[in-house]
Biopython code that builds the backbone (N, CA, C, O; Angstrom):
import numpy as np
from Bio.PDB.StructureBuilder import StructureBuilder

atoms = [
    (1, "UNK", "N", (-8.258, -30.007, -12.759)),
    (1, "UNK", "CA", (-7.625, -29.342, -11.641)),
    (1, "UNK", "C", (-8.303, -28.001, -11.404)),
    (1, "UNK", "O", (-8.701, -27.468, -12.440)),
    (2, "UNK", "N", (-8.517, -27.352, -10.305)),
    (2, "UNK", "CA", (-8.849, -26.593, -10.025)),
    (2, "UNK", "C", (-7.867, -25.787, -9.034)),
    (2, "UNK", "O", (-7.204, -26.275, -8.118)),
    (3, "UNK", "N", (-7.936, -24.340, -9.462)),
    (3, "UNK", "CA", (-6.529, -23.476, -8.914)),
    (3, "UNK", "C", (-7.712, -21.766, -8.262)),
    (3, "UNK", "O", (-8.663, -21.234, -8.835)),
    (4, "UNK", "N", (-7.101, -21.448, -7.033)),
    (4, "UNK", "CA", (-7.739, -20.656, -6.206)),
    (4, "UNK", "C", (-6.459, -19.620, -6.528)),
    (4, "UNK", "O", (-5.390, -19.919, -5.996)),
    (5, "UNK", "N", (-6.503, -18.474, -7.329)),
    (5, "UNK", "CA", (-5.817, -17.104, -7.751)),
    (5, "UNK", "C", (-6.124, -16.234, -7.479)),
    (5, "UNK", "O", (-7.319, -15.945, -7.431)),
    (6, "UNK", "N", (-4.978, -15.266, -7.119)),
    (6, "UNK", "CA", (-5.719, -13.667, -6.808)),
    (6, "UNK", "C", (-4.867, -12.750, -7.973)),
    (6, "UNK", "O", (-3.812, -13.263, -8.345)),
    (7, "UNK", "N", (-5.236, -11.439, -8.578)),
    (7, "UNK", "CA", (-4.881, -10.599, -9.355)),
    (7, "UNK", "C", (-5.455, -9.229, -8.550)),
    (7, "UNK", "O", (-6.339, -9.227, -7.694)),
    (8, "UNK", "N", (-4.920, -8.399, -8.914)),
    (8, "UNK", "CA", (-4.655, -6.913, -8.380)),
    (8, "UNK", "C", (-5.017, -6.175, -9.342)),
    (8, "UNK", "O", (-4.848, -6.787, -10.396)),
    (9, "UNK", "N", (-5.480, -5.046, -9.518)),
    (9, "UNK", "CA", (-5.220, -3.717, -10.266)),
    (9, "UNK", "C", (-4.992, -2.612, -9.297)),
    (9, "UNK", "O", (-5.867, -2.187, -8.543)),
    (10, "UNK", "N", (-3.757, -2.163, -9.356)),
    (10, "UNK", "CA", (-2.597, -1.201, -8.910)),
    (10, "UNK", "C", (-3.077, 0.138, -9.217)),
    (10, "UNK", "O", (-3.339, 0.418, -10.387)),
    (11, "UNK", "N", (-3.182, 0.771, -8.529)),
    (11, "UNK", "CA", (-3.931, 2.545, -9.078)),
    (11, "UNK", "C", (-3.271, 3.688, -8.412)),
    (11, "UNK", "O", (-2.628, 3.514, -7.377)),
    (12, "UNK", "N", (-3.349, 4.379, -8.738)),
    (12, "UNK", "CA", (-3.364, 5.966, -8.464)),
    (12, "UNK", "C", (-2.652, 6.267, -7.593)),
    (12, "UNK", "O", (-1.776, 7.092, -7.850)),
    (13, "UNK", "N", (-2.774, 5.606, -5.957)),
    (13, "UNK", "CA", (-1.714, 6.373, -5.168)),
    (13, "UNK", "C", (-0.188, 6.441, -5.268)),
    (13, "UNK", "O", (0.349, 5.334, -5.221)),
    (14, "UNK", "N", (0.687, 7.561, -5.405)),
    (14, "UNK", "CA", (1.619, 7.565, -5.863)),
    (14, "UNK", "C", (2.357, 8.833, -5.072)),
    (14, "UNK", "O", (1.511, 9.612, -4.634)),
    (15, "UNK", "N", (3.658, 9.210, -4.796)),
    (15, "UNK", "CA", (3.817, 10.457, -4.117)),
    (15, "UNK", "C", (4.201, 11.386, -5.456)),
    (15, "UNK", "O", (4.297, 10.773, -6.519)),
    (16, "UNK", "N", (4.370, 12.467, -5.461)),
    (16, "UNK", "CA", (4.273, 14.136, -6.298)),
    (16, "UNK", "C", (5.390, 14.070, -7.190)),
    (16, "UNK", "O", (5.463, 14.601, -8.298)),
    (17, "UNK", "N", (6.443, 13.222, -6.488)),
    (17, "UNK", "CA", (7.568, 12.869, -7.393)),
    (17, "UNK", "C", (7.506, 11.890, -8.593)),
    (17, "UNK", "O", (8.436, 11.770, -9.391)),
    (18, "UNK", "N", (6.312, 11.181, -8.665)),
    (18, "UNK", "CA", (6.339, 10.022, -9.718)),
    (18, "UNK", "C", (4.876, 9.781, -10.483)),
    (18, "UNK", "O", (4.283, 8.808, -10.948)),
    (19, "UNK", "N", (4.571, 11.528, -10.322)),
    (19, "UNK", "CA", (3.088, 12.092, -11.260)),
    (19, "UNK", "C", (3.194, 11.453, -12.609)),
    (19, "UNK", "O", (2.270, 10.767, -13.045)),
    (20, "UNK", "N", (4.314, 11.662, -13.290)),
    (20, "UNK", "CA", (4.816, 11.516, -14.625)),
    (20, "UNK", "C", (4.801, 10.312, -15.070)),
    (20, "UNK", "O", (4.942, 10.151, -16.282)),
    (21, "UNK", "N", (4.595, 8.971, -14.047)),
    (21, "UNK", "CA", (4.807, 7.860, -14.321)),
    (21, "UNK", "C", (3.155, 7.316, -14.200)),
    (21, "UNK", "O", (2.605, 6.842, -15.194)),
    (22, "UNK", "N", (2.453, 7.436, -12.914)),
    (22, "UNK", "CA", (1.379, 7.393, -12.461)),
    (22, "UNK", "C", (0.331, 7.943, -12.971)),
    (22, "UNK", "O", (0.915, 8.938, -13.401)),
    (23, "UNK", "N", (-0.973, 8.140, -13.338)),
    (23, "UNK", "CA", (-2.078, 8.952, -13.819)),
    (23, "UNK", "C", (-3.480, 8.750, -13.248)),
    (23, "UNK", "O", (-4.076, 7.822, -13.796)),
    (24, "UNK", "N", (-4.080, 9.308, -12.397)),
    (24, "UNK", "CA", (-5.384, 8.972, -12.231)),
    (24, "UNK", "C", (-6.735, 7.819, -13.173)),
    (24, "UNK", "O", (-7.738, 8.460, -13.489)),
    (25, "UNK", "N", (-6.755, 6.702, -13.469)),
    (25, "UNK", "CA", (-7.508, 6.302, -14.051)),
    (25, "UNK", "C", (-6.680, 5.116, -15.128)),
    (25, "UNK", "O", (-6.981, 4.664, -16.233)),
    (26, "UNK", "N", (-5.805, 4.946, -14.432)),
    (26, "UNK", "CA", (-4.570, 4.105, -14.920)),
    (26, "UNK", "C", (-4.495, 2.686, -14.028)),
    (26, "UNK", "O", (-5.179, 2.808, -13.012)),
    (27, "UNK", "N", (-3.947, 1.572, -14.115)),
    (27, "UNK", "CA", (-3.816, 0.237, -13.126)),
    (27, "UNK", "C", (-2.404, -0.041, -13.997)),
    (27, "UNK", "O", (-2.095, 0.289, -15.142)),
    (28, "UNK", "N", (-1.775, -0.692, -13.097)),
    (28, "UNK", "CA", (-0.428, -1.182, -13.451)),
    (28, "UNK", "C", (-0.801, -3.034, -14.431)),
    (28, "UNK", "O", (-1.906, -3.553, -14.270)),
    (29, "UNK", "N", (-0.235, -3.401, -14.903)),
    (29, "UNK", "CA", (-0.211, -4.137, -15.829)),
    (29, "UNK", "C", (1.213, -4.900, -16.301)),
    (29, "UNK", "O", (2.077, -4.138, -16.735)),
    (30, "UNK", "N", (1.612, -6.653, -16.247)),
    (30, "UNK", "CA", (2.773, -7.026, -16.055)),
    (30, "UNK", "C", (2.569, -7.834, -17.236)),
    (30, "UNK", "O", (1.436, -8.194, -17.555)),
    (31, "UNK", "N", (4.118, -8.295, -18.242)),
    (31, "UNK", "CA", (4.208, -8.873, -19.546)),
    (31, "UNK", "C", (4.960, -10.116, -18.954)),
    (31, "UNK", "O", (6.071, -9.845, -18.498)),
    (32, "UNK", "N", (4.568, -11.426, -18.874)),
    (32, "UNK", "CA", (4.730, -12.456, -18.724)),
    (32, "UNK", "C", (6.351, -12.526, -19.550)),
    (32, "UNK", "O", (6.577, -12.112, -20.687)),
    (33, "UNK", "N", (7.443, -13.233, -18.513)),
    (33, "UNK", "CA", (8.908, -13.626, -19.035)),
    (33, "UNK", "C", (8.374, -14.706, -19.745)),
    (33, "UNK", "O", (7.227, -15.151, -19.700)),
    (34, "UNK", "N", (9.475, -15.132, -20.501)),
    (34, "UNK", "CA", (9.874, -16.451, -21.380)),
    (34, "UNK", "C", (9.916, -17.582, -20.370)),
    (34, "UNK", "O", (9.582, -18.706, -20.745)),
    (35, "UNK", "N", (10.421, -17.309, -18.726)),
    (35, "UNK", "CA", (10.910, -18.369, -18.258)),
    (35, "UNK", "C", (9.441, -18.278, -17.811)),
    (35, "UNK", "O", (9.581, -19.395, -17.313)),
    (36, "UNK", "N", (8.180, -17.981, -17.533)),
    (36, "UNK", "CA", (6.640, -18.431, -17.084)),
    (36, "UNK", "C", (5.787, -18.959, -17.956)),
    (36, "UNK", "O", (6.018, -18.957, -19.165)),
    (37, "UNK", "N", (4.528, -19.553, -17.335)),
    (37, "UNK", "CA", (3.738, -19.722, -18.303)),
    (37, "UNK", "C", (3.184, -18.880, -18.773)),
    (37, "UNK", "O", (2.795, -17.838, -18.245)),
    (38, "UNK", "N", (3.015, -19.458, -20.513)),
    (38, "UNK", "CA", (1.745, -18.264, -20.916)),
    (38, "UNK", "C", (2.787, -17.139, -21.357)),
    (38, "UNK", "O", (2.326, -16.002, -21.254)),
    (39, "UNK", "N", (3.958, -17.214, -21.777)),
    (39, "UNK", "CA", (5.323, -16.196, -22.155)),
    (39, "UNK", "C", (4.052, -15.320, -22.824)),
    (39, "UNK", "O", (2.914, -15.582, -23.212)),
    (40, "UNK", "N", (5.151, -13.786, -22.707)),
    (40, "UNK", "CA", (4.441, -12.651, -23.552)),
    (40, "UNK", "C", (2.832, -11.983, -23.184)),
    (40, "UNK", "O", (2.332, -10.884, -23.421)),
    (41, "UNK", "N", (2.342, -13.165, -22.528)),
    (41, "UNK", "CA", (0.971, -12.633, -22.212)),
    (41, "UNK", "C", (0.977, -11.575, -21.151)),
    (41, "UNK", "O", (1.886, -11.765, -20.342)),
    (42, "UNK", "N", (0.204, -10.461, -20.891)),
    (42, "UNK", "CA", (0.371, -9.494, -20.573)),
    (42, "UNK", "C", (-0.984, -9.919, -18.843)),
    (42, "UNK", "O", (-1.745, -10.887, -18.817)),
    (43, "UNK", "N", (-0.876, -9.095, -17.955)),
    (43, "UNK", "CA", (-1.601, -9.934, -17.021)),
    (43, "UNK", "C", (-1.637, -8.717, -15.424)),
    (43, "UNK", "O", (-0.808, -7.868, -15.095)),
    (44, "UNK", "N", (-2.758, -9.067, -14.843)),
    (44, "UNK", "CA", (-2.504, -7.936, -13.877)),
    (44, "UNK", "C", (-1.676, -8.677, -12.738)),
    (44, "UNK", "O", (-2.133, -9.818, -12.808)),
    (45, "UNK", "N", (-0.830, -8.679, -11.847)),
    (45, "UNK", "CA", (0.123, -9.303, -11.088)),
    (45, "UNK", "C", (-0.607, -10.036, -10.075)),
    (45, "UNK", "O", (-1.511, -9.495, -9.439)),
    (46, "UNK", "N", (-0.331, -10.997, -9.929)),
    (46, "UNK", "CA", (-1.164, -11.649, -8.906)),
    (46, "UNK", "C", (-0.551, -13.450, -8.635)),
    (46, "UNK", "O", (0.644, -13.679, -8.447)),
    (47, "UNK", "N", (-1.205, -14.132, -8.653)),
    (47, "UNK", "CA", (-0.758, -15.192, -8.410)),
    (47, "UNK", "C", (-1.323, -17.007, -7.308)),
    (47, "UNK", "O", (-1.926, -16.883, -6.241)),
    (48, "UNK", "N", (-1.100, -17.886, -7.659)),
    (48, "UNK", "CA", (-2.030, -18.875, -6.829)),
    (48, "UNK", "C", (-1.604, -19.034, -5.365)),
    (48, "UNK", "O", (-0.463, -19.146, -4.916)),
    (49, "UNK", "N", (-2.952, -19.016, -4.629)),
    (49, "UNK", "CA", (-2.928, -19.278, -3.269)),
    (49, "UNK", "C", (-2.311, -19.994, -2.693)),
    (49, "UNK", "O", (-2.173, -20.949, -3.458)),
    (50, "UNK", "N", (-1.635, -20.272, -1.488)),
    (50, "UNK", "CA", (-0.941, -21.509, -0.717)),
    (50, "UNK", "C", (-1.888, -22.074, 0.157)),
    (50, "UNK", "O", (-2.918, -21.462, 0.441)),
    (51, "UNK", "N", (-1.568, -23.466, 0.722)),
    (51, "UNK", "CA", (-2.388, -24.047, 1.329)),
    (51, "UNK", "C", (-2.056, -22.854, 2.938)),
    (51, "UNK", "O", (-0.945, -22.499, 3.331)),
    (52, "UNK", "N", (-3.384, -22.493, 3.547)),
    (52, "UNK", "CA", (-3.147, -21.943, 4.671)),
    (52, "UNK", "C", (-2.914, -20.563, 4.558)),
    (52, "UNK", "O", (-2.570, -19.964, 5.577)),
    (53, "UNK", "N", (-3.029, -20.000, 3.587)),
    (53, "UNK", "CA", (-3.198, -18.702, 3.510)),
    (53, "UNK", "C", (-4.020, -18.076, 2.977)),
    (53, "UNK", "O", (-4.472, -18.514, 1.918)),
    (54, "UNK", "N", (-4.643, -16.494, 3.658)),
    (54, "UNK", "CA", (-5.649, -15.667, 2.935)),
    (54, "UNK", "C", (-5.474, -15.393, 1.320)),
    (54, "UNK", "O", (-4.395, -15.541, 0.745)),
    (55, "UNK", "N", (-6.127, -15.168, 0.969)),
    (55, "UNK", "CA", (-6.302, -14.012, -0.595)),
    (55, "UNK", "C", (-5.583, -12.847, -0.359)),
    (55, "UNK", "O", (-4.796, -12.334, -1.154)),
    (56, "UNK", "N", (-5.908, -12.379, 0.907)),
    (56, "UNK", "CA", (-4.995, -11.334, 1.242)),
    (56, "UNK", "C", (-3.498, -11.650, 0.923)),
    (56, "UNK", "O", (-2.820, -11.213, -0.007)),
    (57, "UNK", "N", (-3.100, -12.636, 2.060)),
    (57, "UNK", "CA", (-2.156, -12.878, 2.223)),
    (57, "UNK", "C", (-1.400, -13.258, 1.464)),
    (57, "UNK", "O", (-0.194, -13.071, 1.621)),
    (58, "UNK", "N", (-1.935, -13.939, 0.364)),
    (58, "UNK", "CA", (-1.238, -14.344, -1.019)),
    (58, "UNK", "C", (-0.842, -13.189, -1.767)),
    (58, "UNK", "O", (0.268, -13.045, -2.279)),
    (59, "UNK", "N", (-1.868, -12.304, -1.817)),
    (59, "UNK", "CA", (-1.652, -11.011, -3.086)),
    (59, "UNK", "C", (-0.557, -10.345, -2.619)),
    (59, "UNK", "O", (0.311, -10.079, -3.451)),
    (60, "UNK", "N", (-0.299, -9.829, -0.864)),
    (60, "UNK", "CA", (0.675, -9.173, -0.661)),
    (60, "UNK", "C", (2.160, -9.892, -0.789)),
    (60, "UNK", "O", (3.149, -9.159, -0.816)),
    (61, "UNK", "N", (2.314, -11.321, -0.869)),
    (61, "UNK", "CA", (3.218, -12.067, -0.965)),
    (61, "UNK", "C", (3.757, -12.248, -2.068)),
    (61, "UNK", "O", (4.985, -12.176, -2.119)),
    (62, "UNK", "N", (2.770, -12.618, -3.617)),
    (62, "UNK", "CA", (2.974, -12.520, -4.690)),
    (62, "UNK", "C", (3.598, -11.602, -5.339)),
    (62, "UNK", "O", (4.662, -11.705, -5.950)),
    (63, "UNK", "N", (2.854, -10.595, -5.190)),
    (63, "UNK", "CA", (3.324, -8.833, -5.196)),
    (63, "UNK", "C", (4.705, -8.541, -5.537)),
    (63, "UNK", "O", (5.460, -8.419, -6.502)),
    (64, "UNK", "N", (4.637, -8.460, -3.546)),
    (64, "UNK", "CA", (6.472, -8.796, -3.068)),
    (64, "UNK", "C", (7.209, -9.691, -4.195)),
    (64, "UNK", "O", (7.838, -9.166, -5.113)),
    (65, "UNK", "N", (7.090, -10.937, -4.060)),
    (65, "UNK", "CA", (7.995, -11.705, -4.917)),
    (65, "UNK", "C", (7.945, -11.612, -6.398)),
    (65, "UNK", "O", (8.700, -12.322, -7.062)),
    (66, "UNK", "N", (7.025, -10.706, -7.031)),
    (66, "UNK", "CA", (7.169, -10.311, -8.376)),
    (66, "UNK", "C", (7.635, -9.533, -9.245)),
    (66, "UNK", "O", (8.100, -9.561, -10.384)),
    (67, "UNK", "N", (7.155, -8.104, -7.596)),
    (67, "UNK", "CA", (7.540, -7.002, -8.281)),
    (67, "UNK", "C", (8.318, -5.850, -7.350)),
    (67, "UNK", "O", (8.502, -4.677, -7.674)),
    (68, "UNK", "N", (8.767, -6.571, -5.974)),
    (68, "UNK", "CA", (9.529, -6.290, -4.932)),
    (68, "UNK", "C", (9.012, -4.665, -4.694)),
    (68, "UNK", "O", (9.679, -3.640, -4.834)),
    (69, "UNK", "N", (7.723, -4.800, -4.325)),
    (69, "UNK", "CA", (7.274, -3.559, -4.377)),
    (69, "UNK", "C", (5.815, -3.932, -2.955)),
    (69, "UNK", "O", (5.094, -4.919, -3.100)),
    (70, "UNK", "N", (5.644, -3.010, -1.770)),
    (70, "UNK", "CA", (4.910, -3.093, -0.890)),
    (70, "UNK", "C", (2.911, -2.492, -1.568)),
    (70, "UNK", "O", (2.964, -1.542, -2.348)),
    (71, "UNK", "N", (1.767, -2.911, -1.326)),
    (71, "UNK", "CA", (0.701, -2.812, -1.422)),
    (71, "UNK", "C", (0.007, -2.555, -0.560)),
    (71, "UNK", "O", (0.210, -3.061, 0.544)),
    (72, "UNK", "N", (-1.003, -1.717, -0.765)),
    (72, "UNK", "CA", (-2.483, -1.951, 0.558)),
    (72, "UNK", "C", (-3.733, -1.882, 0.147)),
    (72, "UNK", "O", (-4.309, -0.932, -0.383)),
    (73, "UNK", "N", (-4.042, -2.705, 0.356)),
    (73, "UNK", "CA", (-5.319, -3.342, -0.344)),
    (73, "UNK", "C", (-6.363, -2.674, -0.105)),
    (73, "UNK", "O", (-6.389, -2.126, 0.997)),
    (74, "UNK", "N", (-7.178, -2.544, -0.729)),
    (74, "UNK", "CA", (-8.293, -1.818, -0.866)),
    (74, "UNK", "C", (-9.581, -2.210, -0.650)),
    (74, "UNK", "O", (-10.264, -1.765, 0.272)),
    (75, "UNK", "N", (-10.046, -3.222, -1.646)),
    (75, "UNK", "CA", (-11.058, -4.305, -1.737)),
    (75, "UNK", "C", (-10.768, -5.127, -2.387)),
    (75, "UNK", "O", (-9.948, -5.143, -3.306)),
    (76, "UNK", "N", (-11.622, -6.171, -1.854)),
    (76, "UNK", "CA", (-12.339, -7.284, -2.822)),
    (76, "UNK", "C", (-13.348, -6.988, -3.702)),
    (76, "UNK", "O", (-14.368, -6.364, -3.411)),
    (77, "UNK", "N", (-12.935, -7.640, -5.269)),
    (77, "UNK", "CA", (-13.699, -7.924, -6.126)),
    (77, "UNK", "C", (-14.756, -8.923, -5.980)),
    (77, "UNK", "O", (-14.821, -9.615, -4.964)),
    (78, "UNK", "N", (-15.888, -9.075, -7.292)),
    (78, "UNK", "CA", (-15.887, -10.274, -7.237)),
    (78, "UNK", "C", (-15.586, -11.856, -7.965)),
    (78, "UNK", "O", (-15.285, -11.979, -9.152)),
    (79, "UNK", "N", (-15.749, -13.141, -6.898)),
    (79, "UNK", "CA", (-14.688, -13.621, -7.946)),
    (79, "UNK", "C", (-15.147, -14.126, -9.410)),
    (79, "UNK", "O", (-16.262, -13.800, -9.818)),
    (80, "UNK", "N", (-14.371, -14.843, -10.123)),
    (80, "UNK", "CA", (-14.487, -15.245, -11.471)),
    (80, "UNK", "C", (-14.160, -16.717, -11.501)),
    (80, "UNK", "O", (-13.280, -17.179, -10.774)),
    (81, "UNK", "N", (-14.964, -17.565, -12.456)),
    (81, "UNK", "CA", (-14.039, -18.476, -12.858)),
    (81, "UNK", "C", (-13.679, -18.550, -14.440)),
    (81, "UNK", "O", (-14.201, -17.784, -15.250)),
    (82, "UNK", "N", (-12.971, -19.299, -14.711)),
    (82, "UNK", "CA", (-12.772, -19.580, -16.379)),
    (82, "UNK", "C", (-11.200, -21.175, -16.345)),
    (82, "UNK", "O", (-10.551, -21.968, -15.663)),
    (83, "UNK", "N", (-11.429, -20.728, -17.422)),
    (83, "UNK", "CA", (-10.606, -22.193, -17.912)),
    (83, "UNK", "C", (-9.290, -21.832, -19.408)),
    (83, "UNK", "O", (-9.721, -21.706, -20.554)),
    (84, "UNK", "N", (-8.287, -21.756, -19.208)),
    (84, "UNK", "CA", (-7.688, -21.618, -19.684)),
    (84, "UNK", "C", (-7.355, -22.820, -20.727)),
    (84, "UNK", "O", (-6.866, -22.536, -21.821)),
    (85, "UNK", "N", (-7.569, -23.879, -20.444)),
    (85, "UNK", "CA", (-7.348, -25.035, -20.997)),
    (85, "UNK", "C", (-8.406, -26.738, -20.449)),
    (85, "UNK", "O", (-8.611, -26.998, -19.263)),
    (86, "UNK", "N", (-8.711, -27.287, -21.161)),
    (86, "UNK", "CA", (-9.484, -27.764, -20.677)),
    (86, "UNK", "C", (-9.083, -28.674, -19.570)),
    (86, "UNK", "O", (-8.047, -29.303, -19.354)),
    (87, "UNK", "N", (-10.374, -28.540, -18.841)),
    (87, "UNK", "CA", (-9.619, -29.536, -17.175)),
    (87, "UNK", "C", (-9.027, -28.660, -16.257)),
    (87, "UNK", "O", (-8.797, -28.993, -15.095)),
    (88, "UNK", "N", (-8.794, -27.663, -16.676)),
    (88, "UNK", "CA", (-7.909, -26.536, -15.526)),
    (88, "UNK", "C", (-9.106, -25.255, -15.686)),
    (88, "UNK", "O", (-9.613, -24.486, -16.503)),
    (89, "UNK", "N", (-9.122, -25.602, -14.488)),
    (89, "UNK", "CA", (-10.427, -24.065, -14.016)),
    (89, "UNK", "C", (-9.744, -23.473, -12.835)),
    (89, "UNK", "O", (-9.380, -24.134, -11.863)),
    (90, "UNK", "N", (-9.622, -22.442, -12.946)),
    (90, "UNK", "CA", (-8.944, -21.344, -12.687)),
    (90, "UNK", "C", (-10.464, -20.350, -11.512)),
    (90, "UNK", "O", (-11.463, -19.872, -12.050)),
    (91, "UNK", "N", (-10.335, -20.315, -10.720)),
    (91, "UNK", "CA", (-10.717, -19.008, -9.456)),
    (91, "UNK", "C", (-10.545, -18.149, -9.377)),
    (91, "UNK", "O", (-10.015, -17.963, -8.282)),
    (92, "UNK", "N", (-10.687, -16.969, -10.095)),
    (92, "UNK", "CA", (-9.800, -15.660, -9.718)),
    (92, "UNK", "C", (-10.908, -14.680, -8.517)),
    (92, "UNK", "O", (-12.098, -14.388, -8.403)),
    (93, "UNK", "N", (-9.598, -14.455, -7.798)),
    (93, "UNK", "CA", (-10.246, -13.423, -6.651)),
    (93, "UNK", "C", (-9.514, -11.824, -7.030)),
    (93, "UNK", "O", (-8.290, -11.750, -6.920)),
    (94, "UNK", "N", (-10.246, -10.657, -7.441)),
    (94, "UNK", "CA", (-9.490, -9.852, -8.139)),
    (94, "UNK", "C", (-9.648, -8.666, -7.047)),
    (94, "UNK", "O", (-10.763, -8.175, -6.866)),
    (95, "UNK", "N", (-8.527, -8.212, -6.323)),
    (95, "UNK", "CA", (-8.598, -7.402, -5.268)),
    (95, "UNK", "C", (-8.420, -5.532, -6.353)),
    (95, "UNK", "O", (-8.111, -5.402, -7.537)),
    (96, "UNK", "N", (-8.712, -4.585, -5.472)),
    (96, "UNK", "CA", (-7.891, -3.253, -5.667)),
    (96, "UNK", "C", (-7.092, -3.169, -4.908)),
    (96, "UNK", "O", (-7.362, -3.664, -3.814)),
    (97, "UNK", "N", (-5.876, -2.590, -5.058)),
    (97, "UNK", "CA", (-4.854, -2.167, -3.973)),
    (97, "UNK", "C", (-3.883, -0.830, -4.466)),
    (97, "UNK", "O", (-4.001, -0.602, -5.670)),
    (98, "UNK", "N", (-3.264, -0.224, -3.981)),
    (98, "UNK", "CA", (-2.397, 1.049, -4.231)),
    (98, "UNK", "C", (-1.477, 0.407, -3.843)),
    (98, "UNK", "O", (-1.458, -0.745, -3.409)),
    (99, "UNK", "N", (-0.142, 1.613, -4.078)),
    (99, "UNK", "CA", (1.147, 1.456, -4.008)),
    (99, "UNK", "C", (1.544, 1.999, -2.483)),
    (99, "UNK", "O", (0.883, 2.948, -2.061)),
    (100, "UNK", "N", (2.566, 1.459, -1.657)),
    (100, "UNK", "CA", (3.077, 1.637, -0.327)),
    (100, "UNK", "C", (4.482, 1.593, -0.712)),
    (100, "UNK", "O", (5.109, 2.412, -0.040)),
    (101, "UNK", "N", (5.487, 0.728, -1.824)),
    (101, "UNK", "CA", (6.093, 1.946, -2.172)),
    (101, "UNK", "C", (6.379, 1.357, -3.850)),
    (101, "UNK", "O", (5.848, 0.592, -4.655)),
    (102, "UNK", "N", (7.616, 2.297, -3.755)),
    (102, "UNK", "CA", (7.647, 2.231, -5.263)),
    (102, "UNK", "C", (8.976, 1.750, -6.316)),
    (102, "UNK", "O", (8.942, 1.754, -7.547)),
    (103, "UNK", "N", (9.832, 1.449, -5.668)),
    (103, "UNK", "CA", (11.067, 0.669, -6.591)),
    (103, "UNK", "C", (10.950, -0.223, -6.915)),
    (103, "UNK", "O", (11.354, -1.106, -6.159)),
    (104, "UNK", "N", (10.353, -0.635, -8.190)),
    (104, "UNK", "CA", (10.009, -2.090, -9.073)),
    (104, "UNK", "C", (11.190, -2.689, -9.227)),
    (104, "UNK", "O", (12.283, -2.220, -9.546)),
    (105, "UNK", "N", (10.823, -3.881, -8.942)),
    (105, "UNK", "CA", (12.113, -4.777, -9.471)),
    (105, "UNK", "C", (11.112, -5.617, -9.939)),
    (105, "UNK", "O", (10.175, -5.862, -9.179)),
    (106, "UNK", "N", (11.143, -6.187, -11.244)),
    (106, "UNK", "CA", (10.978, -7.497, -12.005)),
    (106, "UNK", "C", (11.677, -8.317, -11.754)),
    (106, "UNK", "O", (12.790, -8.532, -12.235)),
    (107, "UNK", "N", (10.903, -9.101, -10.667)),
    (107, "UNK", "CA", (11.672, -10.588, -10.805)),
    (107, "UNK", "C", (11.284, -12.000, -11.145)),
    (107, "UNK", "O", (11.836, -13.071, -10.893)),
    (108, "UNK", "N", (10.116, -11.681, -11.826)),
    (108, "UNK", "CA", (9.270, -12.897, -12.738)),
    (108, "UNK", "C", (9.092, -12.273, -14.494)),
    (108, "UNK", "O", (9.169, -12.917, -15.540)),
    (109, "UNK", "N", (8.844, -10.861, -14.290)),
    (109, "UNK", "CA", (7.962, -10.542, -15.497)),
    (109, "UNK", "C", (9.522, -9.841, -16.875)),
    (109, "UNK", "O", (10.748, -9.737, -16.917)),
    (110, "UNK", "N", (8.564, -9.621, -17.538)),
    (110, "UNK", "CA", (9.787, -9.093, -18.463)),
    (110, "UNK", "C", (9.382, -7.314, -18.437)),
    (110, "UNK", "O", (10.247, -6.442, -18.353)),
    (111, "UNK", "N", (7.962, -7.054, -18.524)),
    (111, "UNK", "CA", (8.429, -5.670, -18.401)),
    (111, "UNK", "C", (6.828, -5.149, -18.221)),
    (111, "UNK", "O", (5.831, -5.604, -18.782)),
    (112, "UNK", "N", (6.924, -4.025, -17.234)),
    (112, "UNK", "CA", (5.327, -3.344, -17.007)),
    (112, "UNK", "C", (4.855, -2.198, -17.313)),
    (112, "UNK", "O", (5.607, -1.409, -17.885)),
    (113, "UNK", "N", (3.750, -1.887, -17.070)),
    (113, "UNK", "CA", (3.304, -0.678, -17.795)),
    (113, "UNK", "C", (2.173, -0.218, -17.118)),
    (113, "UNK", "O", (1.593, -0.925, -16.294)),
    (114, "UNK", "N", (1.749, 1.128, -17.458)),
    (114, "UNK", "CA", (0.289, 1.494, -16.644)),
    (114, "UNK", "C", (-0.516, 1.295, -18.353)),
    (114, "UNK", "O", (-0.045, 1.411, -19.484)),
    (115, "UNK", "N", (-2.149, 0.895, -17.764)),
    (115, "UNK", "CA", (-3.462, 0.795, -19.221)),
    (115, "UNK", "C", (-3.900, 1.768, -17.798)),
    (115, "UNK", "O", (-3.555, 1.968, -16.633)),
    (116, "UNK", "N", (-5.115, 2.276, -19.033)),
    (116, "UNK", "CA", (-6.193, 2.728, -18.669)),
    (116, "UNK", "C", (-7.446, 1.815, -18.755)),
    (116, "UNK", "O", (-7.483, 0.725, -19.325)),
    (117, "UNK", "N", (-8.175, 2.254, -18.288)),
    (117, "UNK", "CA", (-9.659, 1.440, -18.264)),
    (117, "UNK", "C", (-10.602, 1.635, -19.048)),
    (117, "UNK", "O", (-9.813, 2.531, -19.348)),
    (118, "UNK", "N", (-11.644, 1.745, -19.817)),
    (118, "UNK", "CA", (-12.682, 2.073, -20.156)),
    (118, "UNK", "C", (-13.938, 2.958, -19.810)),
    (118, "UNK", "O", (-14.907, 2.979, -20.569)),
]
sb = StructureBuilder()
sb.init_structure("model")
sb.init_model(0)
sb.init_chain("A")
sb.init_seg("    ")
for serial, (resi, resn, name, xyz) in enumerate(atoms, 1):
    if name == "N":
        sb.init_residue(resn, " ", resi, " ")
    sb.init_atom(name, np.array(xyz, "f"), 0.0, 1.0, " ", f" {name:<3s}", serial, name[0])
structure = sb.get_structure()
């Protein structure tokens, strides 16, 4: 099987009130629930394409339904493949995007966090 995915890394823009949470050189980062696949695994938010829709259009949709939180995309990466298991190859299209706003609600994941990068 082959699966067409997009993933995000979440950065920096943030308003003056939520410095403390946010940090220049930071991406947001989501811990897989018990009720998904792949429990516990930690993952940048994102999710598989629908028939008939952009990469775009998926990431801002996924987003929404993950982390009930608005995005604006930045760029495109480029993409990747790999295989998690054999027979399943996986597409990833890995966008940048910032925050448009900011009241997280988890409604897939169990709990998130900002990493830094290298």
């Amino acid at each position: 099987m082959y699966f067409n995915c997009i993933s995000t890394f979440i950065y920096e823009n943030h308003p003056r009130h939520l410095r403390h949470y946010f940090s220049p050189g930071k991406v947001l980062a989501a811990k897989r629930s018990e009720s998904m696949d792949l429990p516990g695994k930690w993952e940048f938010p994102g999710g598989k394409i629908e028939g008939g829709e952009s990469p775009e259009e998926c990431l801002i949709r996924e987003i929404q339904e993950e982390l009930a939180v608005r995005i604006k995309i930045i760029q495109a990466l480029s993409p990747v493949e790999f295989s998690y298991t054999p027979g399943k190859i996986i597409r990833l299209i890995p966008f940048t995007a910032t925050l448009e706003s900011f009241d997280f609600h988890l409604l897939e994941h169990e709990k998130n966090c900002l990493v830094r990068g290298k």
